[in-house]
C-alpha positions as CSV (number, residue, x, y, z in Angstrom):
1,X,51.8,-16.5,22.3
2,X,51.4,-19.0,19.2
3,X,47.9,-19.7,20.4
4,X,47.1,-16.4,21.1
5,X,48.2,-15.3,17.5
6,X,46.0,-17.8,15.6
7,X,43.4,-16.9,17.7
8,X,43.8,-13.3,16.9
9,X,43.7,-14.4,13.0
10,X,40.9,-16.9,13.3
11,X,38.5,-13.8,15.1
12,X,40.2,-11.6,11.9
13,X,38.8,-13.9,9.2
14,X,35.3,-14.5,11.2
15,X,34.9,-10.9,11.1
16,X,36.2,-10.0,7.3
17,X,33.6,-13.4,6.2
18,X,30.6,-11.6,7.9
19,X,30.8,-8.4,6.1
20,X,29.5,-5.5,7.2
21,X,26.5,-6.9,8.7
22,X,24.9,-4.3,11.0
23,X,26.5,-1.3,9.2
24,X,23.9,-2.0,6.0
25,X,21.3,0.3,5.2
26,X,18.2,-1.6,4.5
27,X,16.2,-0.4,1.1
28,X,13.8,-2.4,0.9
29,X,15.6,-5.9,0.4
30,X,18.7,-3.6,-1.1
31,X,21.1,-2.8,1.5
32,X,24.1,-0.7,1.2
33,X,26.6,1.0,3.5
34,X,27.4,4.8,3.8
35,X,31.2,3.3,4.7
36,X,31.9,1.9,1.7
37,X,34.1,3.8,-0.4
38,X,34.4,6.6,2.8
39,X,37.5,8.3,3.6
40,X,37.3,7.7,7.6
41,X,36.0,3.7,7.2
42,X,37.5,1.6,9.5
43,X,40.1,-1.3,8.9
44,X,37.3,-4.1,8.6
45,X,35.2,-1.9,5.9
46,X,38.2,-1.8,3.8
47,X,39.3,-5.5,4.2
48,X,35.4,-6.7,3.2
49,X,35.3,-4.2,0.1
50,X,39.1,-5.0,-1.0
51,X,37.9,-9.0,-0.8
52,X,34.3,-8.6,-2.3
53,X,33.9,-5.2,-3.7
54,X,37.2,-5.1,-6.4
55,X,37.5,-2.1,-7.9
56,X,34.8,-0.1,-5.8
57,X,35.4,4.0,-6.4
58,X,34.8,6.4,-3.5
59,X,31.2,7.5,-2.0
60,X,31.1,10.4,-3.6
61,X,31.8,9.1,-7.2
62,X,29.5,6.3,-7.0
63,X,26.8,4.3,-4.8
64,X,26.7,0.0,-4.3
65,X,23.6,-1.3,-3.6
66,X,23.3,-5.3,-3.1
67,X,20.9,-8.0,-2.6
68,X,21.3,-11.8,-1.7
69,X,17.5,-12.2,-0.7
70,X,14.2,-11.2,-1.4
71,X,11.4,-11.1,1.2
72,X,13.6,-13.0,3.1
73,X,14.7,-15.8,0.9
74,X,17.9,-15.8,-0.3
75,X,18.7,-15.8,-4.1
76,X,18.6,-18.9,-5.4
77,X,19.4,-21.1,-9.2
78,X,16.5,-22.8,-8.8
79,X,13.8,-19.8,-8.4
80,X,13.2,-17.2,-11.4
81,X,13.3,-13.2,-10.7
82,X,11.6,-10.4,-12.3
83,X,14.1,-6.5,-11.8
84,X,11.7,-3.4,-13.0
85,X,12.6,-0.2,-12.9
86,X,13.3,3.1,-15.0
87,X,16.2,5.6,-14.7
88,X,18.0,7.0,-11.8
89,X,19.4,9.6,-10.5
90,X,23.2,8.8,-11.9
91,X,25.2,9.3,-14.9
92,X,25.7,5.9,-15.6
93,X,24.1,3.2,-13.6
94,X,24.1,-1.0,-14.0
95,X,23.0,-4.1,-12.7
96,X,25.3,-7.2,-12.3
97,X,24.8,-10.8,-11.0
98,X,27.7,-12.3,-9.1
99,X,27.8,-15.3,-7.6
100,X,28.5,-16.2,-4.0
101,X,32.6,-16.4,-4.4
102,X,31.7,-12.6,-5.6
103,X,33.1,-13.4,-9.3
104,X,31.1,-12.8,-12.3
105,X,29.0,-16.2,-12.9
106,X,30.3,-18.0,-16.0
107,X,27.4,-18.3,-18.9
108,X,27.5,-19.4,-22.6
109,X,26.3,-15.8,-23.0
110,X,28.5,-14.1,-21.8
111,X,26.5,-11.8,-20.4
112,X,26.8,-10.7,-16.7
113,X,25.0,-7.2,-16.3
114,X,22.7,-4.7,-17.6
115,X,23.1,-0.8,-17.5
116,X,21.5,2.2,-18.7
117,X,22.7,1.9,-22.4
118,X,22.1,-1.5,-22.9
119,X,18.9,-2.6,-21.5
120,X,15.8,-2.3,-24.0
121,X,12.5,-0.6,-22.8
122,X,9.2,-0.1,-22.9
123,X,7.4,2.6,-24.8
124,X,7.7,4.9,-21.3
125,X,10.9,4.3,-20.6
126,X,10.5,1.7,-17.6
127,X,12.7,-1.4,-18.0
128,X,12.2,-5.7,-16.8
129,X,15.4,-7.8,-16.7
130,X,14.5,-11.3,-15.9
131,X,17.3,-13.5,-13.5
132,X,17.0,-17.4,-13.8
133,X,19.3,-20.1,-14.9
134,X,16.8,-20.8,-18.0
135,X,16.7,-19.0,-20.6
136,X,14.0,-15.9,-20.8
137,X,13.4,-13.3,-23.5
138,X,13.8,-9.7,-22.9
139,X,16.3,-9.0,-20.7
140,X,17.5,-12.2,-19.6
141,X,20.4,-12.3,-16.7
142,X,21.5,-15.6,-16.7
143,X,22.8,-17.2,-13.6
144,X,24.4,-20.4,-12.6
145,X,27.0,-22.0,-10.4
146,X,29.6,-20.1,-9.3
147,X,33.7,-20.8,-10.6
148,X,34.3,-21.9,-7.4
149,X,34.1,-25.5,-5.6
150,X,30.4,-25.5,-4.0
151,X,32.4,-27.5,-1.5
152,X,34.0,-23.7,-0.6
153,X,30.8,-22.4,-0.1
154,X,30.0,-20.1,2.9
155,X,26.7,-18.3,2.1
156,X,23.0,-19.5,2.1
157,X,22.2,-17.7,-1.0
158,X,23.9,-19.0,-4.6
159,X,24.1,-15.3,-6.1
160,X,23.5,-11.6,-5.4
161,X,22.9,-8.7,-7.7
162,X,25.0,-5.4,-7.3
163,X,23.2,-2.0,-8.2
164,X,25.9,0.4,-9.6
165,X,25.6,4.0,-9.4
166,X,27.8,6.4,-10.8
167,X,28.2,10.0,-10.2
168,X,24.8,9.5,-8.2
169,X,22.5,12.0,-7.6
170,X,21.8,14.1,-3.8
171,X,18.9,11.3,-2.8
172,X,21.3,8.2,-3.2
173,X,24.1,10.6,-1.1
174,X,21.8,11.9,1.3
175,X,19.3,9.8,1.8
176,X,20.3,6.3,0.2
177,X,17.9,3.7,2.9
178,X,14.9,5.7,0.7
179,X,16.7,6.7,-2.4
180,X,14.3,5.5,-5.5
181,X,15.8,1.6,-7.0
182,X,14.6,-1.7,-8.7
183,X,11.5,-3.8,-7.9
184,X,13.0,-7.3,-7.5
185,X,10.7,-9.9,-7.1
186,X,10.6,-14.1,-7.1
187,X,8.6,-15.4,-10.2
188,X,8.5,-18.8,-9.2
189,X,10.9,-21.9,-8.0
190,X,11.1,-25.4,-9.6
């Protein structure tokens, strides 16, 4: 009984550690789930959002989109990354780097996201944030190592980026795998 109980409890932690992985919609390299935040999601939906997703609202208030790789590579310190985009469909929307323990990633700057009030922009409107662990002008994102012991490390990417929309428009509801978002794209790696 013993052995079947930590077996039970080892399968529950393998399961909660590989998120939601076939549930994602894919957007381009964003994914997000239509269970996130849902009424009817199941038991391991809520134990992946209640570990990595604090604070998350419900679907209808709000949309999560994240990304841990782009064109296949996961995020990573040592590469630099270009966001560009405009406004959304939302009443408040913001972009936030987290790293791979899913806590905001300590900086000097204290600066961890960008939103729709913040961000400064171009003559027509359209926005760049720039992501790297060396400083940029603009909109700079800084990222580093996350709080946490690298030794705890479980992930092959060293930081995602969560999208954030509030109150979100019928296209991020309805249709959110072709819903309009961010161009991210690698700059370069050192």
């Amino acid at each position: 009984m013993l052995l079947s109980l930590a077996f039970s409890a080892l399968l529950l932690l393998v399961t909660i550690k590989a998120g939601l992985g076939n549930s994602f919609l894919k957007n381009g390299d964003w994914r997000t789930s239509e269970s996130i935040g849902a009424a009817d999601a199941d038991v391991i939906v809520r134990a992946v959002v209640a570990i990595g997703g604090l604070l998350a609202s419900t679907r209808e208030d709000s949309m999560y989109y994240t990304i841990s790789s782009v064109a296949g590579e996961p995020l990573n310190l040592d590469c630099r990354y270009r966001i560009e985009g405009g406004d959304y469909d939302a009443n408040w929307w913001s972009i936030t780097a987290y790293g791979w323990d899913y806590f905001l990633i300590p900086n000097e700057q204290k600066r961890y996201s960008f939103n729709n009030d913040n961000i400064n922009r171009g003559e027509d409107g359209r926005w760049v944030i720039h992501v790297s662990a060396t400083e940029e002008n603009g909109n700079w994102l800084p990222v580093g190592p996350s709080g946490a012991p690298a030794s705890e490390k479980s992930t092959h990417h060293d930081f995602d980026l969560l999208l954030r929309l509030y109150t979100p428009g019928e296209a991020y509801l309805q249709n959110p795998g072709s819903a309009p978002l961010p161009v991210v794209t690698q700059e370069g790696c050192s």
